[in-house]
N, C-alpha and C positions, 0 to 999 in steps of 0.2 A: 289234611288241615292246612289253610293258607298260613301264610306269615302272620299279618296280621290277628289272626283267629289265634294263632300260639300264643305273640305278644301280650291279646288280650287277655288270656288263659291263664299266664305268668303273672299276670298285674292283677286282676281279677276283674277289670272293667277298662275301657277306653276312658272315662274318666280317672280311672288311677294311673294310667299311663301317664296322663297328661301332666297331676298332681307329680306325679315324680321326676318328670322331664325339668318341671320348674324349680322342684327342691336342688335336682344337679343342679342345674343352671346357678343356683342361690348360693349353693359350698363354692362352686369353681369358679365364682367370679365376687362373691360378697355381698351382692346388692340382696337388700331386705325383702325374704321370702312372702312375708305379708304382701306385700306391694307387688310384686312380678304376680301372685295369685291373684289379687285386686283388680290390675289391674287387665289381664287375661279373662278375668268375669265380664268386665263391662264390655271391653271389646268384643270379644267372640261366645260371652257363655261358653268359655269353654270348649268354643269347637274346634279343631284342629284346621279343618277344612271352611271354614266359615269364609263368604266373601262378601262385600260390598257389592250394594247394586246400583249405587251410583260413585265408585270410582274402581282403583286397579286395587284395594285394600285385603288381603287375604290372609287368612291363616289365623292363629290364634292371637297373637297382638297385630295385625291390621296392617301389616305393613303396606302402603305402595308400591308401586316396581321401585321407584328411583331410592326410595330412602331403603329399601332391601337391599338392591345394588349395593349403595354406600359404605352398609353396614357390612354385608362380604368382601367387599374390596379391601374394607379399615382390617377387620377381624378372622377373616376365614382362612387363613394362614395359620393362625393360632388352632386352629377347629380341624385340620387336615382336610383344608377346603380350598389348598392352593390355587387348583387345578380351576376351580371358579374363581378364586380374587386375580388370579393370569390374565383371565379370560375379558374381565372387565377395566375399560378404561374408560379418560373422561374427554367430553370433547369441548371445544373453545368456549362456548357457551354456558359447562359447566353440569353439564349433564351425564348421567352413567349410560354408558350403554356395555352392547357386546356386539360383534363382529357377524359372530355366526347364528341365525334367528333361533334353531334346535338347541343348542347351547343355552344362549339366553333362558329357553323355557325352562331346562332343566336347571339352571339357577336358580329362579323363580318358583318354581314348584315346592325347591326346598323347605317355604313356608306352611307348606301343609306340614314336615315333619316335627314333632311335638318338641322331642330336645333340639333338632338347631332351630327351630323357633327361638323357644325359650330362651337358647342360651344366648341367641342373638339380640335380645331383647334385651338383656341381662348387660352386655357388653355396652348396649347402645344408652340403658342407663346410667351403666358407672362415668361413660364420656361424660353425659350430662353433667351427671353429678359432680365431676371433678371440673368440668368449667362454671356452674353454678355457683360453684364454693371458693371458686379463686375470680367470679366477680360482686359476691353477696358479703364475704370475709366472715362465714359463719357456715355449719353444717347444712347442706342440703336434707331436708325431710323428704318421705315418701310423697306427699302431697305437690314439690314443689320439682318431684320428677315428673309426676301427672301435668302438672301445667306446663312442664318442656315438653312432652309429650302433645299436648294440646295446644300449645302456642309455639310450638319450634324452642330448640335453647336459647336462641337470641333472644324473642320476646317475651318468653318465660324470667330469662335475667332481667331485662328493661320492666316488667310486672312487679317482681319480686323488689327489687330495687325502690320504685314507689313504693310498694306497701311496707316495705320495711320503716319508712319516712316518715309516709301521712295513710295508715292504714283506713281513713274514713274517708277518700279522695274517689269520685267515682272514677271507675275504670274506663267505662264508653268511648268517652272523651279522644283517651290515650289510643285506644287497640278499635279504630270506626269499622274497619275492613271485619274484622274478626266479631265485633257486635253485631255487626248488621246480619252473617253468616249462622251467628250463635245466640239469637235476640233473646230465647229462655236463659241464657247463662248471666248475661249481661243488666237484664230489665227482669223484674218482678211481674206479674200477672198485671198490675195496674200502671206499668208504661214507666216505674221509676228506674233510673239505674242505680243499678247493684254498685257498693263498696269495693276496692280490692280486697275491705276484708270480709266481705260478706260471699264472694267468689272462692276466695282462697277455702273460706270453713266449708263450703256448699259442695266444694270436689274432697276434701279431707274427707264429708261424713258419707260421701258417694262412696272412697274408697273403703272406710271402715264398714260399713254396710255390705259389700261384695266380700270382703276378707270374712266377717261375722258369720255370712251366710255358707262359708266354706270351712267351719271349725275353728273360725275366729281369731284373732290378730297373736301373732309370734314375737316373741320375744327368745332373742338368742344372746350369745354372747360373742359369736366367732361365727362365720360362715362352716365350718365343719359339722356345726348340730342344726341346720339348717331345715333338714327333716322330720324336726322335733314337732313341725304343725301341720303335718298330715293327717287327711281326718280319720275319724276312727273306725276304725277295720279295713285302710288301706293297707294291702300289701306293697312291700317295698322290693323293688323289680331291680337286680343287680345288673349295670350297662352290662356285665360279661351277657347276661341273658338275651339281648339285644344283638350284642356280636355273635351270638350262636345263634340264631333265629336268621339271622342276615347273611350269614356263612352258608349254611345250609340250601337255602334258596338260591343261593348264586352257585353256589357243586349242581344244585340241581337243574340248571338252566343251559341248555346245550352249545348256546350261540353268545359269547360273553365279549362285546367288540371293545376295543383298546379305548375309544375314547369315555371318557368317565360319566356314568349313570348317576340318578339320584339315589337308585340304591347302594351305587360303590360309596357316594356320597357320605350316603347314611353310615355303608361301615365305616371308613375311615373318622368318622367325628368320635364313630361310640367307641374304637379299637383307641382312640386317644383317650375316651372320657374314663377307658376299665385302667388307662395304666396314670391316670391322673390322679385316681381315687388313693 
């Protein structure tokens, strides 16, 4: 039986993997399990390996190469992902890259795996969130992680910021680049522009809608019952099961070379997330 086939087997589905990669993700770093599920629906349905066909967008929340980058170089440290946030530096321009092209990929790929996905997404929320909320002077909602996610944090704060003002102000106006790119988000069927607050409700009900359709919106009190909105008849797959599944495969591999795999990768994340629990 492959790895993955056990994994599956453990979980009872490639979708219940996924569901629990995001609930970690949700204890070990806080951000509202609702919304990491939300928004992994719209993005990928769910796929782990999902890609864009018109840019470098992969994995289950969609990263591009350069905001992947970003987000290992800030965070993969934290993940036992030194060995990639090393690897990556920035150049005059302001750009991520890596040195060595093999390297690079096996950074990159890391977006197929379900938990550093997640939990990188997880990470790259709370930034949001916490620069949001020290330029809003009021809690960040899951909605208004979606629209950093959709407009960048920058433009997502400059958005938020009007509509907290003059919530019937049309948006077009402000964000021309981003309308013209996004004309249904921006303009109704009949060529009017949309409100910022007709924007702002129109991504909330997108998001409740994908949450709804996955066992429906959570409510917690603390990131540790995180797992409390898993749907019903998921089994809950313990990281150690991940690090024995991963272990095993790599005893079983004859040729194990010194510089670091996606799969050494993958243990090291989960070998952090079973002594985090």
């Amino acid at each position: 039986m492959s790895a993955f086939a056990d994994i599956s087997a453990a979980s009872g589905s490639t979708g219940n993997r996924v569901t629990n990669a995001i609930a970690m993700a949700s204890r070990r770093t806080g951000v509202d399990f609702s919304y990491l599920l939300g928004q992994a629906k719209i993005e990928s349905s769910l796929n782990p390996t999902a890609r864009a066909s018109t840019s470098s967008a992969t994995g289950l929340y969609q990263f591009i190469d350069q905001s992947w980058l970003a987000v290992i170089d800030k965070h993969g440290s934290q993940y036992g992902l030194g060995w990639a946030s090393d690897a990556i530096s920035r150049s005059s321009n302001g750009r991520y890259q890596v040195a060595d092209p093999e390297l690079r990929q096996q950074i990159l790929d890391l977006r197929k795996h379900p938990e550093t996905a997640s939990v990188m997404a997880a990470q790259h929320a709370a930034d949001n969130k916490a620069y949001l909320e020290s330029r809003l002077g009021r809690e960040a909602e899951p909605v208004d992680l979606y629209l950093a996610h959709f407009l960048g944090v920058g433009g997502a704060a400059k958005f938020l910021s009007v509509h907290d003002r003059a919530p019937q102000a049309s948006a077009a106006s402000m964000f021309p680049s981003a309308a013209r790119a996004n004309r249904s988000i921006f303009y109704d069927r009949s060529g009017n522009a949309r409100s910022f607050s007709e924007i702002r409700d129109r991504f909330a009900a997108k998001l409740q809608k994908s949450s709804d359709s996955l066992g429906g919106p959570v409510q917690y009190a603390d990131a540790s019952s995180a797992t409390a909105g898993l749907p019903s008849g998921a089994k809950t797959v313990q990281p150690a099961d991940y690090v024995r599944i991963e272990t095993q495969r790599l005893a079983e591999q004859p040729d194990v070379t010194v510089r670091p795999q996606p799969q050494t990768a993958r243990l090291a994340y989960l070998m952090l997330a079973t002594l985090g629990r």
